[in-house]
C-alpha positions in Angstrom: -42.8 32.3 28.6 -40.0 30.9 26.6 -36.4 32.5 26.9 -34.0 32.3 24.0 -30.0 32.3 25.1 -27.7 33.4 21.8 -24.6 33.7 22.2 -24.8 34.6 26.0 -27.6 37.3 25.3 -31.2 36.2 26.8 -33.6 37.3 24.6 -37.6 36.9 25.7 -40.5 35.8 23.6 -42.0 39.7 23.8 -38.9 40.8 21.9 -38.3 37.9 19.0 -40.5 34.6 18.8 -38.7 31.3 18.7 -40.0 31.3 15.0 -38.6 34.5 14.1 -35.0 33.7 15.8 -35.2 30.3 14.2 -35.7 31.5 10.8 -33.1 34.0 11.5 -30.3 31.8 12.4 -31.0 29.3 9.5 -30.4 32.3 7.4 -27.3 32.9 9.1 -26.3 29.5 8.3 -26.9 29.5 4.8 -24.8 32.8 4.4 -21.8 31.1 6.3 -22.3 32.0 9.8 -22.1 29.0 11.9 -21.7 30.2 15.5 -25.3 30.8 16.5 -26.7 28.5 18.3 -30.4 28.4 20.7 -31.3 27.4 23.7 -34.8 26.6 24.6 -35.5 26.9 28.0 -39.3 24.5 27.8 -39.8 21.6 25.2 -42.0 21.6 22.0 -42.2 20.7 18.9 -40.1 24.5 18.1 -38.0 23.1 20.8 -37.1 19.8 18.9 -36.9 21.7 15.4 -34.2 24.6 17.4 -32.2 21.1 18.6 -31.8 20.5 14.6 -30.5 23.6 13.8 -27.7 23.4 16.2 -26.7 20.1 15.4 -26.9 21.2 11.9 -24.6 24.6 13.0 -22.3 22.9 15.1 -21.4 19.8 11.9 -20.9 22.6 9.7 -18.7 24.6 12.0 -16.8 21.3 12.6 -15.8 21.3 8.9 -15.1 25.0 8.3 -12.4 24.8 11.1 -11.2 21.2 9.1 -11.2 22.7 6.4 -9.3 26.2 7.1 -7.1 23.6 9.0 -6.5 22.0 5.6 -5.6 25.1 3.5 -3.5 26.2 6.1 -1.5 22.9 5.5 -1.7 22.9 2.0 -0.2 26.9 2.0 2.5 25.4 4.0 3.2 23.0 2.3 3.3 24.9 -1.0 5.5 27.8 0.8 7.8 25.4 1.4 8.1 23.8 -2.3 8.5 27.6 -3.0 11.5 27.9 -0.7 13.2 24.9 -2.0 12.9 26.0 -5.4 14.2 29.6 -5.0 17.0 27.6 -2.7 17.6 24.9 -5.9 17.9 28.1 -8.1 20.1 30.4 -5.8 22.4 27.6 -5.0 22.8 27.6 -9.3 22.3 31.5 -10.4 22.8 33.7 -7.0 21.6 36.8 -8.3 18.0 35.3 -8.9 17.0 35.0 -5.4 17.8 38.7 -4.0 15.9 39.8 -7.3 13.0 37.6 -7.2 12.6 39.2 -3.7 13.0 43.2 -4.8 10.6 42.0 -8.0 8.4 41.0 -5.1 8.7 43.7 -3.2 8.2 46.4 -6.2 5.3 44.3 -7.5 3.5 44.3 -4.0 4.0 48.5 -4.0 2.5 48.5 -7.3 -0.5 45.8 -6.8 -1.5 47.9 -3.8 -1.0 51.2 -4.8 -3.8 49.7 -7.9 -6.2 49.2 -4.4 -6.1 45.1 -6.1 -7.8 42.2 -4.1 -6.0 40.7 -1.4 -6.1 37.2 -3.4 -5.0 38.9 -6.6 -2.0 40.6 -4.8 -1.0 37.2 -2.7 -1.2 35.8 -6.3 1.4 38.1 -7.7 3.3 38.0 -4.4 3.6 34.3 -4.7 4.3 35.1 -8.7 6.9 37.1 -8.4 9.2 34.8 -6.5 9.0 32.1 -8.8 9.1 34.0 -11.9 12.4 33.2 -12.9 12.4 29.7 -11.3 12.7 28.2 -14.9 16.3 29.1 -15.3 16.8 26.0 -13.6 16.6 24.7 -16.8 19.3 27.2 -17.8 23.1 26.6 -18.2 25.0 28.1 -15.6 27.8 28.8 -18.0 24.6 31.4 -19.8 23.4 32.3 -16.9 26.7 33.7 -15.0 28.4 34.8 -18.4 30.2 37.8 -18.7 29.6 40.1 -21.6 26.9 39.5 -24.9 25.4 36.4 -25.2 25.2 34.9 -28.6 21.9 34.6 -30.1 22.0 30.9 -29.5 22.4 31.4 -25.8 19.9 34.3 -25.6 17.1 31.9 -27.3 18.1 29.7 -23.9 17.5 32.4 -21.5 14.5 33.4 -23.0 13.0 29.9 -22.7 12.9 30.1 -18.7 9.5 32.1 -19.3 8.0 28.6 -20.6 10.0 26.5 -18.2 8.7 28.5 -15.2 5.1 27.9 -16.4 5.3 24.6 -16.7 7.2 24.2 -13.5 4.2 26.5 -11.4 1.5 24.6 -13.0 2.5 21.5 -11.5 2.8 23.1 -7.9 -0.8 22.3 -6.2 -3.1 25.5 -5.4 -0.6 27.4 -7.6 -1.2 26.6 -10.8 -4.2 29.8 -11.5 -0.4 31.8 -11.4 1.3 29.7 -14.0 -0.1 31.9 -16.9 1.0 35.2 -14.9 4.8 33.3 -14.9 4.6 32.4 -18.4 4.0 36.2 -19.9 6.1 38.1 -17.8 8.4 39.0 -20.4 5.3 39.9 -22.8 5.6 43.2 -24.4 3.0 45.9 -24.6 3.4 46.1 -28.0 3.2 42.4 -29.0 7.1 42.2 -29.5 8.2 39.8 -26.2 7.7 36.4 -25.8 7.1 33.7 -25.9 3.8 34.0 -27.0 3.9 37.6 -28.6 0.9 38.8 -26.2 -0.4 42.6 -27.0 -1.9 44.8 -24.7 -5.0 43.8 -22.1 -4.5 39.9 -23.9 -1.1 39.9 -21.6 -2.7 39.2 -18.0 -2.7 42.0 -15.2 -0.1 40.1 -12.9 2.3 39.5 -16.0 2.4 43.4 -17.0 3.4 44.4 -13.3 5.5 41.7 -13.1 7.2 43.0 -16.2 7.6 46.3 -15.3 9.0 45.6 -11.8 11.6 42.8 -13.4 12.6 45.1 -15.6 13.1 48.1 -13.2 15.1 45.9 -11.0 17.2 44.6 -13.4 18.5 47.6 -14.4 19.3 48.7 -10.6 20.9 45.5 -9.9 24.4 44.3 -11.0 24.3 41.9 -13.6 27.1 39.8 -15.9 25.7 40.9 -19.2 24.4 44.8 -18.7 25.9 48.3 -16.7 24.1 49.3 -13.5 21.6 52.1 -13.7 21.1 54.7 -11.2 17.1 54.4 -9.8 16.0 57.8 -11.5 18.0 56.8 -14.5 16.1 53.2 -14.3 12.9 55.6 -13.9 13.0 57.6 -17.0 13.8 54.7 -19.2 10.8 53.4 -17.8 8.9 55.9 -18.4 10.4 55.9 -22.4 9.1 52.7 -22.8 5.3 53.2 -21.5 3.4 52.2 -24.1 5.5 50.3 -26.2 7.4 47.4 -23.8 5.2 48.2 -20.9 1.2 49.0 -19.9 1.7 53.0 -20.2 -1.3 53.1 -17.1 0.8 50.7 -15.1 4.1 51.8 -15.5 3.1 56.0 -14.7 1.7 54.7 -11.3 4.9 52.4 -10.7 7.0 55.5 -11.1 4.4 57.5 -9.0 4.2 54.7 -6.2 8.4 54.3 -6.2 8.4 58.4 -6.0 5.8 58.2 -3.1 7.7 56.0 -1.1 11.2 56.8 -1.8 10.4 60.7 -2.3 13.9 61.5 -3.6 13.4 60.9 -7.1 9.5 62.8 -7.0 10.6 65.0 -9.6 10.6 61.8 -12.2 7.7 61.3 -11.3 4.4 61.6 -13.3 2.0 64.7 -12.8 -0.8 64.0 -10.5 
């Protein structure tokens, strides 16, 4: 009688033939599972075809682990063109780096409040932090002025959109978030730039992005505009759902801040 050894479990011919446990684990393979492998206790020509599959299992377990090996590289390596960038800009503007981390931080609240995919919120995690990396390309004299800037100098601020973009699609496994960078001063109601995007055609991770840049902005100091109080920040949120921001989005950011800072619940929306 042949015995079967998977995965340190005997298994005997009465309870699965070698046929059976062979066709088994070559499903398994082809549905990504390459751990199994037989043992045949006698030889045959079942025997020879069982030797196959393992070879087969163990070469394509080999380059799985080379190749998870390889992303995790590649993620560290494009964490730490991140860093530098967010360093670059910090050392030039240093407001942008503690608010690229709270927009990260309110995005992330909102992405999972929205029960998003794991990818899709890493996406806007990774989003988030470099959405302002384009004012690189900015001035520091614009960037750190006190009081109005001129029209001139607010078309150069608004340009950092584009800049970051650009600047994301050249970073290697990031460049699916470039678009997400690029709108997230897009309006709701068509009116933001630089494109003039309107509604759904504004992607997912740029409307959150918007409405958590915008929320911190207005709790954070700033050369150019007063401080607001967070429940102050939350009702002009709320005034602007539907016109500069996704009206679905921004009632479930003021839901999800209220739920997890349950002091200013009475701004927010009726469940």
């Amino acid at each position: 009688m042949a015995a079967l050894h998977i995965e340190g479990t005997q298994l005997f011919m009465h309870d699965k033939t070698l046929l059976a446990r062979l066709i088994e684990t070559v499903h398994a393979l082809a549905a990504g599972d390459y751990r199994n492998r037989i043992q045949i206790d006698e030889a045959g020509e079942l025997s020879a075809l069982a030797a196959e599959v393992n070879k087969l299992a163990e070469a394509h377990q080999m380059a799985h682990e080379t190749i998870r090996a390889l992303n995790h590289q590649l993620k560290r390596t494009n964490f730490d063109a991140i860093m530098a960038l967010t360093e670059a800009l910090s050392a030039k503007d240093p407001y942008t780096r503690g608010h690229s981390e709270r927009v990260s931080m309110y995005s992330l609240l909102l992405s999972e409040s929205l029960g998003l995919k794991d990818e899709e919120i890493d996406g806007i995690h990774v989003g988030a932090c470099l959405h302002d990396v384009g004012k690189i390309g900015i001035p520091e004299a614009i960037l750190n002025k006190q009081g109005k800037l001129s029209a001139d100098e607010y078309k150069q601020i608004m340009e950092h959109a584009n800049i970051s973009g650009q600047i994301v699609s050249q970073i290697p496994n990031l460049s699916h978030i470039a678009q997400m960078v690029r709108y997230h001063h897009e309006r709701y109601d068509g009116n933001g730039y630089p494109d003039g995007l309107r509604a759904d055609n504004i992607p997912l991770g740029s409307r959150i992005l918007s409405i958590a840049d915008a929320f911190d902005a207005m709790t954070s100091a700033r050369p150019y505009s007063p401080i607001y109080e967070p429940k102050e920040a939350l009702i002009e949120l709320k005034s602007c759902c539907g016109t500069q921001f996704d009206p679905v989005l921004c009632e479930a950011f003021v839901d999800t801040y209220a739920q997890n800072f349950g002091e200013y619940l009475p701004y927010a929306s009726a469940s």
